[in-house]
C-alpha positions in Angstrom: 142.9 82.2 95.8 140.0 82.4 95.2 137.8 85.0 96.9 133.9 84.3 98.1 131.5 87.1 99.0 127.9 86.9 100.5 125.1 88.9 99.0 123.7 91.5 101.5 120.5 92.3 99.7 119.0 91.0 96.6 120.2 92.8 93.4 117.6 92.6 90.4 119.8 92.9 87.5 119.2 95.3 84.3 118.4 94.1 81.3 121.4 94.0 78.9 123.5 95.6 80.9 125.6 92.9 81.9 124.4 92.3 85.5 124.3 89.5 87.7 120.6 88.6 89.6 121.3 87.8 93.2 119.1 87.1 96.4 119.7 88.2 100.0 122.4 85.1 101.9 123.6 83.8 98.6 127.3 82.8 98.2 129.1 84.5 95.2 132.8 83.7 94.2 134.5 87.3 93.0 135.9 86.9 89.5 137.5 90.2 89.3 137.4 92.9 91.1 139.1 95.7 89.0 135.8 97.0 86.9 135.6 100.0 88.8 132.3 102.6 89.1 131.5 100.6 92.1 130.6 97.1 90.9 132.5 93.7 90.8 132.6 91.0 88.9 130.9 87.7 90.2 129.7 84.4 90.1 127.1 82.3 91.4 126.6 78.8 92.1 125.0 77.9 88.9 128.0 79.4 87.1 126.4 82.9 85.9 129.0 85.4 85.8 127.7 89.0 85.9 128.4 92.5 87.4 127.2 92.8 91.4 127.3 96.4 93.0 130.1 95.9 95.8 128.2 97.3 98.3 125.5 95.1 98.0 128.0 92.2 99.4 130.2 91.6 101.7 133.6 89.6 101.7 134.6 86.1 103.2 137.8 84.7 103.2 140.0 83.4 100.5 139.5 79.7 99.5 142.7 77.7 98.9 142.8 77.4 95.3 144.7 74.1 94.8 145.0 71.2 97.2 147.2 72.1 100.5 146.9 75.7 100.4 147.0 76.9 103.7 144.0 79.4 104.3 144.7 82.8 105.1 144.0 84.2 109.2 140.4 85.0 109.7 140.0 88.8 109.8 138.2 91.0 112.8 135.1 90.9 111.1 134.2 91.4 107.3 133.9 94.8 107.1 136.6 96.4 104.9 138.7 99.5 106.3 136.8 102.8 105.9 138.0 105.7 103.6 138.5 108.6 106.0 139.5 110.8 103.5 136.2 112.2 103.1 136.5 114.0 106.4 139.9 116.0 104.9 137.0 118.4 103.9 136.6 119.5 107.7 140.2 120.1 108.2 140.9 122.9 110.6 141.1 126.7 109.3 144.7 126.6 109.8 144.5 125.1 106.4 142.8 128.1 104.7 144.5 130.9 102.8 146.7 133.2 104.5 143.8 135.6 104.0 141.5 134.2 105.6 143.0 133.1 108.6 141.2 133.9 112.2 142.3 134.1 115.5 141.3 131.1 117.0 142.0 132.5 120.9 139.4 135.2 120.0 136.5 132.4 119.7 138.2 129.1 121.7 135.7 127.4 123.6 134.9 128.1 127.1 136.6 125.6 129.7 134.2 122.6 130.2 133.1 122.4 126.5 133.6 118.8 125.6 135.4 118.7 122.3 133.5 116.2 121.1 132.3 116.5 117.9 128.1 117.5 117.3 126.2 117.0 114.9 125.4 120.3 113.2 121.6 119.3 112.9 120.7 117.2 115.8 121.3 119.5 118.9 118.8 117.7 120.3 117.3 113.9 120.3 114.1 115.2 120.5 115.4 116.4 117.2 116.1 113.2 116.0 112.6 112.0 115.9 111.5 114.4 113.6 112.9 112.8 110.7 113.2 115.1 107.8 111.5 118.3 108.6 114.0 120.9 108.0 111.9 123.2 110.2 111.9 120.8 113.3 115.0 123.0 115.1 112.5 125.6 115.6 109.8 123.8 117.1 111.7 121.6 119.6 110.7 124.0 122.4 110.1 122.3 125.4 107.2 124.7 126.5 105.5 123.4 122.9 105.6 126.6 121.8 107.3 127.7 118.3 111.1 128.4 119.0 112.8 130.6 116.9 115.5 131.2 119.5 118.3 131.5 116.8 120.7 132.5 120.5 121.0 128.8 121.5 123.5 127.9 118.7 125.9 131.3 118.9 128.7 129.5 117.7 127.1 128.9 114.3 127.7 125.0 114.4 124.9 123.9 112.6 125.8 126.2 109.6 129.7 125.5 109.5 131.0 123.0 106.8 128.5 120.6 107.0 126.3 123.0 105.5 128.3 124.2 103.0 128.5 120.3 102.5 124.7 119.4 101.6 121.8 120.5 102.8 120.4 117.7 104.6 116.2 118.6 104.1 117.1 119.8 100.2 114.7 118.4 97.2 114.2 115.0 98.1 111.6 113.6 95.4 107.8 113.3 96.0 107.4 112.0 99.0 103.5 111.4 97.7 103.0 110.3 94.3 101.3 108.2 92.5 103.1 106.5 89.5 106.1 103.5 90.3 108.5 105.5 88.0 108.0 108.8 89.4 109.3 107.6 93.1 112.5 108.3 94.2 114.7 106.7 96.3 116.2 109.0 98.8 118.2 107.8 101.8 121.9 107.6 103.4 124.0 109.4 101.3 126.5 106.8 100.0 129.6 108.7 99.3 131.6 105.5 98.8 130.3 105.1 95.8 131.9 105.8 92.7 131.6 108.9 90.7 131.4 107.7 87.5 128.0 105.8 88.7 125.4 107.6 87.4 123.0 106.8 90.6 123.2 105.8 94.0 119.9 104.3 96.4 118.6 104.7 99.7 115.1 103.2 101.8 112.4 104.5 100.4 109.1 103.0 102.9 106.6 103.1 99.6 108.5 100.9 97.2 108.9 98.0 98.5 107.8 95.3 96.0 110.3 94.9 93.6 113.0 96.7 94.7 113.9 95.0 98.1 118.0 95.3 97.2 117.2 99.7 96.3 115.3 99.7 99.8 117.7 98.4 101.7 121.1 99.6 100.6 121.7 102.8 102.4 120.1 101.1 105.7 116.6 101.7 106.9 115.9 104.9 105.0 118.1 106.7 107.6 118.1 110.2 106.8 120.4 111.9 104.4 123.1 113.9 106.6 126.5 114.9 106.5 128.0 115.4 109.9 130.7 117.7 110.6 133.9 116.0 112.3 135.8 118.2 113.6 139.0 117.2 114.5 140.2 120.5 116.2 137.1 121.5 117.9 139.4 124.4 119.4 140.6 125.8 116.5 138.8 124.7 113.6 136.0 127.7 112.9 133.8 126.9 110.5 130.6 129.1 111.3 130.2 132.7 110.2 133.3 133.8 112.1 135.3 133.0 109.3 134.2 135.6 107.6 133.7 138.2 110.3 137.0 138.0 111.6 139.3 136.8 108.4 142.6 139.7 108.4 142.4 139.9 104.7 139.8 138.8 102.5 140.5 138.0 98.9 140.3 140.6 96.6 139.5 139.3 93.0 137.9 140.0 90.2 134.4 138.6 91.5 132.1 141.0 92.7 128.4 140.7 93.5 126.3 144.3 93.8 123.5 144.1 95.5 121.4 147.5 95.5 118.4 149.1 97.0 115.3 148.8 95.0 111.4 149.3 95.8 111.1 146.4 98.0 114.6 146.5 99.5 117.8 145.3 98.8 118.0 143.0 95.5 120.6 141.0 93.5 122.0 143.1 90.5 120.0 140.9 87.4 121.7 140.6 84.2 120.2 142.2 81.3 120.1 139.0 79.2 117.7 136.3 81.3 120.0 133.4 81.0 118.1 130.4 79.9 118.3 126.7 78.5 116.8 123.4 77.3 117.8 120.2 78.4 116.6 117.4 75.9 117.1 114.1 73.5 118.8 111.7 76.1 120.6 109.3 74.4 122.1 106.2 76.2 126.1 105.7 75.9 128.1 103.3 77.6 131.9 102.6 79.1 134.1 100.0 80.4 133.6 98.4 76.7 130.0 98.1 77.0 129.5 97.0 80.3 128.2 99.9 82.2 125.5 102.2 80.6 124.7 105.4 81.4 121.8 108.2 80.2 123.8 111.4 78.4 121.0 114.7 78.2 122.0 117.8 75.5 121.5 120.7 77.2 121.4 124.3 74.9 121.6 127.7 76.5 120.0 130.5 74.9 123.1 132.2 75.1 125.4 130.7 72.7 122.7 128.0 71.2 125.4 125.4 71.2 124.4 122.0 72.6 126.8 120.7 75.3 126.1 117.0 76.5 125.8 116.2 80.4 125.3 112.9 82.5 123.7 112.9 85.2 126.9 113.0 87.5 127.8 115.9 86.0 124.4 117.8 87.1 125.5 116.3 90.5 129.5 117.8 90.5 127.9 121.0 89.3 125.0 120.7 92.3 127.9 120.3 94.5 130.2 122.9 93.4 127.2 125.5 93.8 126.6 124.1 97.4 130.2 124.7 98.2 130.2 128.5 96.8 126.7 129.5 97.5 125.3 127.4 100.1 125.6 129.6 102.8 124.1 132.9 101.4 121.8 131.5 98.7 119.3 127.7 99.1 120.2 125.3 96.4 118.0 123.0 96.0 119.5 119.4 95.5 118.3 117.4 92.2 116.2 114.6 91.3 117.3 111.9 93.4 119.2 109.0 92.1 118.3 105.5 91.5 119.2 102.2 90.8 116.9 100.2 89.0 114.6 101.2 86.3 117.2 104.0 85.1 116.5 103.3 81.5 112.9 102.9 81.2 111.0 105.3 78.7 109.0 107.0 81.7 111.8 107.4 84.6 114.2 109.2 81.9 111.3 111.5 80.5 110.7 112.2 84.4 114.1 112.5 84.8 114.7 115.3 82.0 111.7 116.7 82.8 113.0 117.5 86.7 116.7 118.2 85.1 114.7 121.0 83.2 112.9 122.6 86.0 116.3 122.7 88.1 118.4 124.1 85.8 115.3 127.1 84.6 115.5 127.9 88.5 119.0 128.1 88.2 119.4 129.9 84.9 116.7 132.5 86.6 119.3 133.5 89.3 121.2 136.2 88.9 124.4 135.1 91.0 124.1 131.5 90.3 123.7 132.1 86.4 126.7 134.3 86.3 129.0 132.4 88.0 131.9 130.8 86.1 131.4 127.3 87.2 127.6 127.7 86.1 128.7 128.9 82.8 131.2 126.2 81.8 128.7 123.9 82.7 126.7 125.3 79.6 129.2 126.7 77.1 132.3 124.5 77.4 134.1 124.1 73.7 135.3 121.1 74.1 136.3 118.1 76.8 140.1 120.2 77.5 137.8 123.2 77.8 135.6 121.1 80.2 138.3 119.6 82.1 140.4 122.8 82.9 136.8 124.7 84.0 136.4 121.9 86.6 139.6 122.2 88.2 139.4 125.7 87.9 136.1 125.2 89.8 137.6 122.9 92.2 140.1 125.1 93.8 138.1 128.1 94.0 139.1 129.1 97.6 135.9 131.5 97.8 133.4 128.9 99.4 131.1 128.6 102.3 131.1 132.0 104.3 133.7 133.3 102.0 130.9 134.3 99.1 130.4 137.2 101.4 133.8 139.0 100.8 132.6 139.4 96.9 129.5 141.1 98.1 129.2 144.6 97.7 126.3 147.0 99.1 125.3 150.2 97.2 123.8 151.4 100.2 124.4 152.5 104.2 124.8 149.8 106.7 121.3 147.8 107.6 120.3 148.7 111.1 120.7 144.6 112.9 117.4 145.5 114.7 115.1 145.6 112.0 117.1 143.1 110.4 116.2 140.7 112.4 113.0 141.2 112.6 112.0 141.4 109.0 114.2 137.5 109.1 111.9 136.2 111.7 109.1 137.5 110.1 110.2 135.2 106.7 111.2 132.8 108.8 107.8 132.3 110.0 106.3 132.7 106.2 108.7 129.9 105.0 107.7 127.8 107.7 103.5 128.2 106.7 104.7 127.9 103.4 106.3 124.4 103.7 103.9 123.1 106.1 101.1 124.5 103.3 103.1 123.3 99.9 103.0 119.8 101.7 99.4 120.1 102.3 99.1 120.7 98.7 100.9 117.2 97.8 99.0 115.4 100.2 95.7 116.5 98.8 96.8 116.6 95.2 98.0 112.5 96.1 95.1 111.7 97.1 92.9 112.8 94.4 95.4 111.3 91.9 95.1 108.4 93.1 90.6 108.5 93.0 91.0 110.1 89.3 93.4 107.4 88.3 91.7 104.2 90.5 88.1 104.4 92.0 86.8 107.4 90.3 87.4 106.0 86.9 85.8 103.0 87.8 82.3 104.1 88.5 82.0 105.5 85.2 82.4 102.8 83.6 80.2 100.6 86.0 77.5 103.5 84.7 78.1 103.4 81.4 78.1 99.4 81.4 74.8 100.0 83.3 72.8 101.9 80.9 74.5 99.4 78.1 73.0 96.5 79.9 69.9 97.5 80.2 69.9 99.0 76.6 70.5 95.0 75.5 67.8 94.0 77.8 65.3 96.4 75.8 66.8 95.3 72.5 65.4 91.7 73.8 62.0 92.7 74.5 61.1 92.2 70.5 59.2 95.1 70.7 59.2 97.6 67.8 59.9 101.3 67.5 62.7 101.1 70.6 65.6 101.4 68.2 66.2 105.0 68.6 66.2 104.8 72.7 68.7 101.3 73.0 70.9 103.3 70.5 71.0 106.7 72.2 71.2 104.4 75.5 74.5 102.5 74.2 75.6 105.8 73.0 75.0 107.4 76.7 76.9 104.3 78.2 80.1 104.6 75.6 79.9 108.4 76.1 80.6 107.5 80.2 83.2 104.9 79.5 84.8 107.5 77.4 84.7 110.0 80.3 85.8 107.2 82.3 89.2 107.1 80.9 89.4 111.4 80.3 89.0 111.6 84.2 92.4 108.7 84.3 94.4 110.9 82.2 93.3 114.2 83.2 95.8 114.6 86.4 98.8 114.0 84.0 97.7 116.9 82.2 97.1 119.5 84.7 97.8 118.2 88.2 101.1 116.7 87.0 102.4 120.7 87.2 100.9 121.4 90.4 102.8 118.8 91.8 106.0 119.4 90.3 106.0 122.8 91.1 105.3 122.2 94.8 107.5 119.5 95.1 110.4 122.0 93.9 109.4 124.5 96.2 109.1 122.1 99.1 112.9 121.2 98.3 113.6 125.2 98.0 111.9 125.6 101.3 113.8 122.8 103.2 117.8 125.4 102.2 115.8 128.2 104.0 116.5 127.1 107.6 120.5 127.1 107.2 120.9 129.3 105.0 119.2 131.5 107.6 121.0 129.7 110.3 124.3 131.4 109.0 123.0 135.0 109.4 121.1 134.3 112.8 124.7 132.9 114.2 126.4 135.8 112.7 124.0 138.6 114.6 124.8 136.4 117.4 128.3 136.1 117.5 128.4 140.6 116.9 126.0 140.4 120.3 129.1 139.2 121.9 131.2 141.5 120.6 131.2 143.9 123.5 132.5 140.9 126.1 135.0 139.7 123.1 136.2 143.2 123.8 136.4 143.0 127.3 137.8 139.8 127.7 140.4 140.9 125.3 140.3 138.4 122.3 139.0 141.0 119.9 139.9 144.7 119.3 137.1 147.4 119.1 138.4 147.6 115.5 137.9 144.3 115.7 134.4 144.8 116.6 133.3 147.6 113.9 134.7 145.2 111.4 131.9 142.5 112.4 129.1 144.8 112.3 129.8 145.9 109.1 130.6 142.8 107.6 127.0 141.4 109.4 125.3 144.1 107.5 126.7 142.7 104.4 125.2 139.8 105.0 121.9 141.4 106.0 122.4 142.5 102.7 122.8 139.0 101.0 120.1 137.5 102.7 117.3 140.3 101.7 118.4 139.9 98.4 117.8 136.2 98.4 114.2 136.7 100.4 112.9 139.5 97.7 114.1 137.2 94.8 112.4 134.0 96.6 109.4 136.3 96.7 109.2 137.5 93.0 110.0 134.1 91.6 107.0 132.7 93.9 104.3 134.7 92.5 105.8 134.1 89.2 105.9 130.9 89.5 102.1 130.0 91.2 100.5 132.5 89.2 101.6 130.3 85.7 100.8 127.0 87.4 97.5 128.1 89.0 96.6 129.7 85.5 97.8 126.3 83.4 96.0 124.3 86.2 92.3 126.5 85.9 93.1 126.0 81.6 93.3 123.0 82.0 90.5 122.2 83.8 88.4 124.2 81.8 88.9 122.5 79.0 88.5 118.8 81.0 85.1 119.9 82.0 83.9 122.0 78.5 85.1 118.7 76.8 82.7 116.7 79.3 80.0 118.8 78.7 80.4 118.7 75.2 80.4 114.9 74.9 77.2 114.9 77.6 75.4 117.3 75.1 76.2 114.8 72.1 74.9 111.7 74.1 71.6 114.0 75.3 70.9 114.9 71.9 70.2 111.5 70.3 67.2 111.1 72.8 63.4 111.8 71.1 62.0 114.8 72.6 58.5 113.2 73.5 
């Protein structure tokens, strides 16, 4: 039989890589099937055979492939069965350790609560409409006022495992910049898609020429979410509970201290600063040459051996942190993925380059850097070494709300109170912040785009100005005018070469500004749930006293969730004073490199200005 598919979207395929060209409607015969990473054989009518992604196509029926053959029963539809085993994730708690098992009568629903499933970040539509601003929860307040009212989501939903999942306003790529290659394509998440593919797509609104079958993969640049499915919505806790109410938690060997310093509670830093370099990508291949893929050597300071990483590896490890960390410290996500252009010069320099800053924030933090998944990722011997720390770091039951029972307080219980306040009050700096950083982009866009386009351009129309009329004096046949046609031309090739100084100057200064906002905008977009957890956790110890009375908890019960809610006071601070110090670090250096380098754009200017004036006759 032979097996016809229709092409969904056009697919522009990469040079020698083995790939097929296809346009939106056209009919493809499937050749085989088996090549795995996500992509199929095919091909088209004029008998090109190539490699197609499969999910830029969809499926017909079998032809009869010899005279006779009876044709197979039309199918409901063309749409092939979906893999549900993604949502095994959100299986109920039942299916927890032993240790972590809580009552689920204590914090059943009330009778009427549908048990249909919500999603954990659209509570609202008018929630919907706000696209991708992670801060659009708070400000969905009918009166159109700011609401910070963490109260109306007690039960934690919006922080359970879909946010130990992904965090759905994380790093998402410049959402402003200039340059083709630096775009990224952000948009559904496509979890169908194989692993070993180094890159995935989504819409992105911008890019449009040239990249029609990117654009319009993941739908119309619908928003990357995961949605919690709960499938026991009366049992299955996922919130905060878990923790404040689990009989036993583990007791291992991982411990995080977190003591009082001048500014309050802080992370226990190692004495070593953990650090690396990720460089000299070099391009490998599999499936005997048919799929290629970008490997980066990455070298820690600690042990100056180079391991090599592809880019799905960065993404396992970004997920593994998510899964342990996510709901006490913001991960940012990492350079988005993409499909074509992947091994051009520029979008793999922009690529490292962004690989770099990710990995320095996460070598700069002192749980994340010490963690054993983090440090495998760096210092594995060899590929058995590799392979037995991901499996290791694959069942490591302490995850989600769980990282709190390593946490350990040098200090007296935090008063809630003033807890809560002092997270309000950096809730509403985070919030400035983000709407400020994005400010920042805008601005620094829009003057990219005049120093690379118009600006340019009028000084050159200058300087071929005063070269003009220099060759109009030259033809006057007058004598003794030498000296001022030449120091005119001079002046006019002095502003062409300013001309193309101001084109490259952004690339040199700006560039950094960018980048480092565009990190921090990512950074700022994990604030809101990993804040979300804590807020429902002070919530859910407001109720303790009618838990009590209604007789699902004990007043041990109850002692036990305020303590453990401090400890997460605890966490959180810690994470708000790092934040802190690492954003004054961090401006200060870009703002300084910035001013450098605009000194010297200017000095150089000048200088070259003070050359051109000088070959004029003082008269």
């Amino acid at each position: 039989m032979a097996l016809k598919a229709h092409a969904l979207y056009d697919f522009l395929a990469e040079a020698g890589n083995n790939e097929l060209s296809v346009k939106e409607g056209e009919t493809l015969t499937i050749t085989n099937r088996s090549i795995g990473g996500g992509w199929i054989e095919a091909q088209n009518s004029r008998g090109e055979v190539g490699l197609v992604p499969e999910d830029y196509i969809e499926f017909g029926k079998q032809l009869p492939s010899f005279p006779g053959a009876a044709a197979p029963p039309p199918s409901v539809g063309n749409v092939a069965s979906p893999d549900l085993s993604i949502f095994d994730s959100y299986a109920p708690a039942a299916s927890a350790p032993a240790q972590y098992q809580v009552d689920a009568g204590a914090l059943s629903p009330q009778p009427g609560t549908p048990d249909t499933p919500v999603s954990p970040y659209l509570s609202s539509p008018d929630e919907a409409s706000n696209g991708n601003d992670p801060w659009s929860v708070w400000n969905s307040d009918p009166s159109g006022g700011s609401n910070n009212n963490w109260a109306s989501n007690p039960e934690g939903t919006q922080t359970g495992s879909a946010a130990s999942q992904g965090h759905p306003q994380a790093y998402q790529g410049p959402d402003i910049y200039p340059y083709p290659y630096l775009i990224d394509y952000t948009g559904a998440d496509c979890d169908e898609w194989d692993d070993e593919w180094d890159d995935s797509t989504g819409g992105y609104p911008e890019s449009e020429s040239g990249e029609g079958g990117a654009m319009q993969r993941g739908g119309a640049h619908a928003p990357s979410m995961k949605i919690s499915l709960n499938k026991f919505p009366g049992f299955s806790k996922s919130g905060p509970e878990l923790y404040l109410l689990c009989k036993q938690p583990a007791k291992g060997k991982e411990k995080l201290t977190i003591y009082m310093g001048e500014v309050g509670p802080v992370w226990s830093y190692p004495e070593t600063q953990l650090d690396c370099v990720v460089a000299d990508p070099k391009k490998g291949s599999k499936l005997y040459g048919l799929k290629s893929y970008i490997e980066y050597q990455i070298t820690p300071n600690t042990t100056n051996r180079p391991v090599n990483h592809r880019y799905k590896h960065f993404d396992w490890l970004y997920e593994r942190l998510l899964d342990k960390f996510g709901s006490a410290i913001p991960i940012p996500s990492l350079p988005d993925k993409q499909v074509t252009g992947r091994f051009e010069e520029e979008f793999i320099k922009m690529r490292m380059e962004r690989l770099q800053g990710w990995m320095t924030r996460m070598c700069r933090h002192p749980i994340v850097s010490c963690s054993d998944v983090f440090q495998i990722f760096l210092s594995y011997k060899d590929e058995k070494d590799w392979k037995t720390g991901k499996r290791k770091a694959e069942k490591d039951e302490t995850v989600g709300v769980m990282i709190f029972t390593t946490i350990e307080p040098e200090a007296a219980d935090l008063d809630p109170v003033e807890v809560e306040q002092k997270c309000e009050q950096f809730s509403r700096f985070t919030k400035a912040m983000d709407d400020g950083v994005k400010e920042i982009l805008t601005v620094g866009n829009e003057h990219w785009k005049r120093c690379t386009g118009p600006l340019p351009k009028e000084y050159q129309r200058i300087g071929k100005a005063f070269q003009n009329l220099s060759s109009v004096f030259n033809s006057s046949g007058y004598q003794g005018e030498s000296t001022l046609t030449d120091a005119m031309t001079a002046a006019g090739k002095t502003y062409e070469e300013i001309a193309q100084m101001v084109a490259e100057q952004p690339k040199k200064d700006l560039h950094f500004v960018m980048e480092t906002n565009n990190e921090y905008k990512g950074l700022l977009g994990c604030f809101p749930d990993t804040i979300g957890v804590h807020k429902a956790a002070i919530e859910k110890v407001k109720e303790g006293d009618k838990l009590v009375v209604a007789g699902k908890i004990s007043p041990h019960d109850k002692v036990t969730m305020a303590k453990r809610v401090s400890t997460m006071s605890y966490s959180l601070q810690a994470e708000m004073n790092h934040f802190h110090s690492n954003r004054i670090y961090d401006y200060n250096r870009v703002m300084q490199l910035y001013l450098e380098e605009q000194v010297k754009f200017y000095e150089t200017i000048a200088a070259k200005l003070r050359q051109a004036h000088s070959q004029f006759t003082t008269m």
